[in-house]
N, C-alpha and C positions, 0 to 999 in steps of 0.2 A: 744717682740721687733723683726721688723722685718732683716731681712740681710741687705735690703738695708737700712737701718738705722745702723748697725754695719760696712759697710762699710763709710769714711768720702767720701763727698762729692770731695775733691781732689785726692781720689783712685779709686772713677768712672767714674771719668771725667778721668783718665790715663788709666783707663783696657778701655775707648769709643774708645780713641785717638789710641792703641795700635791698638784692633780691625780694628780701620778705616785706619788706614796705610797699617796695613795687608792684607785688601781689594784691595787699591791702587797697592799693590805689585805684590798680584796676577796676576793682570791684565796689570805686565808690568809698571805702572806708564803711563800709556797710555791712555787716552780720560777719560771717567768717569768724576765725577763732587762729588767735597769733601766735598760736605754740605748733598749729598745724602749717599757717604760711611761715613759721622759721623750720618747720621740719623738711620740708618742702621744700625750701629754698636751699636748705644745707645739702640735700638730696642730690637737685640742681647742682651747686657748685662742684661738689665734690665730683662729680661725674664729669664735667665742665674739665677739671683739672687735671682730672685720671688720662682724658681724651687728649690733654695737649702733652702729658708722661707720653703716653702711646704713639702720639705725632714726634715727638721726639726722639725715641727708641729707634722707631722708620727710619728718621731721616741717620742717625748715627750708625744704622748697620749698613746703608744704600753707603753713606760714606766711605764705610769702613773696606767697604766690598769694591767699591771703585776703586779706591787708594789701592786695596791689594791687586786688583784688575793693572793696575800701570805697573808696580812690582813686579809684578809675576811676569809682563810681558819684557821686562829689564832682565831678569833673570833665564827667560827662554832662551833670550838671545845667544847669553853667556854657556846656558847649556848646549846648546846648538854647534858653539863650538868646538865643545870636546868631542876627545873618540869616543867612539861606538861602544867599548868597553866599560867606562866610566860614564859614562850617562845612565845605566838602570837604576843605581837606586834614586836620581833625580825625579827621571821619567813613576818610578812610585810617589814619588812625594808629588809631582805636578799630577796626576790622576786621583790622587786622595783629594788635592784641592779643589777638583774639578769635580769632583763629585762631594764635593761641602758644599761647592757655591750651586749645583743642581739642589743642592737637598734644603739649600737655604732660600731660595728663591720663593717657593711655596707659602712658608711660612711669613714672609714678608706681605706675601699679596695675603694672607690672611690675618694678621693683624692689621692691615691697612681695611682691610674688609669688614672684621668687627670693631675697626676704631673703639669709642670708649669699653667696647663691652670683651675684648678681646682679655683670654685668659692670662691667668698669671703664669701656666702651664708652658703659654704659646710663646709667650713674652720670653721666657728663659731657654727653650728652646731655641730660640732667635740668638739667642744671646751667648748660650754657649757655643753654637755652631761657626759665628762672627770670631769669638775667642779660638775658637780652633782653625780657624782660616789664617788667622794674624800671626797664630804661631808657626803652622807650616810655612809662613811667608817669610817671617823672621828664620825660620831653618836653613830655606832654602837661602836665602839673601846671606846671611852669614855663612855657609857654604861655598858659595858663588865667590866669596873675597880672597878663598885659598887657592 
């Protein structure tokens, strides 16, 4: 769910209105033209709120990616102790993972890097690689119970 969808529609139309006054103030209440400080202001917010979806997104994949980091290392354990024989197809699933959280890493520091301006491209990118780490976690972790 994005921010601007947690915010209602009647509390973005009041944070525009604020802004756009605040505009008007600035400058004295003097000349300007109020359809351009509400456009401007709406500009403003909406970018405002995009920026805290995007600061969100961050902090839920770093989550997502630590939680499976303590996982994974519960589940080494368990691998560790089987024989030699039974450990390969774990040992692929723990390399696929480890080569999710390489490939997701990146992407993190770049969303974090174009904050509000970060693509929608990058953003799902992010997001499906998070979903495919949680399932190999979940694989692996329900594997581990037998």
């Amino acid at each position: 769910m994005s921010s601007q969808q947690n915010v209602t529609g009647g509390r973005r139309r009041q944070m525009i209105a604020e802004a756009a006054y605040f505009k008007a103030e600035r400058r004295g209440f003097n000349g300007g033209d109020a359809v351009r400080d509400w456009c401007e202001a709406e500009a403003e917010i909406d970018a405002q709120l995009r920026g805290v979806e995007n600061g969100q997104l961050v902090e839920r994949i770093e989550e997502a990616l630590e939680s499976a980091a303590k996982r994974l290392a519960a589940v080494r354990r368990k691998v560790a102790r089987l024989p030699s024989e039974a450990r390969g197809e774990w040992e692929r699933d723990l390399d696929r993972l480890a080569a999710l959280r390489t490939k997701l890493k990146p992407k993190l520091e770049e969303l974090r890097a174009q904050g509000e301006r970060a693509s929608r491209k990058a953003r799902e990118q992010a997001e499906r690689i998070r979903d495919e780490v949680a399932d190999v976690v979940r694989r692996l972790e329900a594997r581990a119970k037998h």
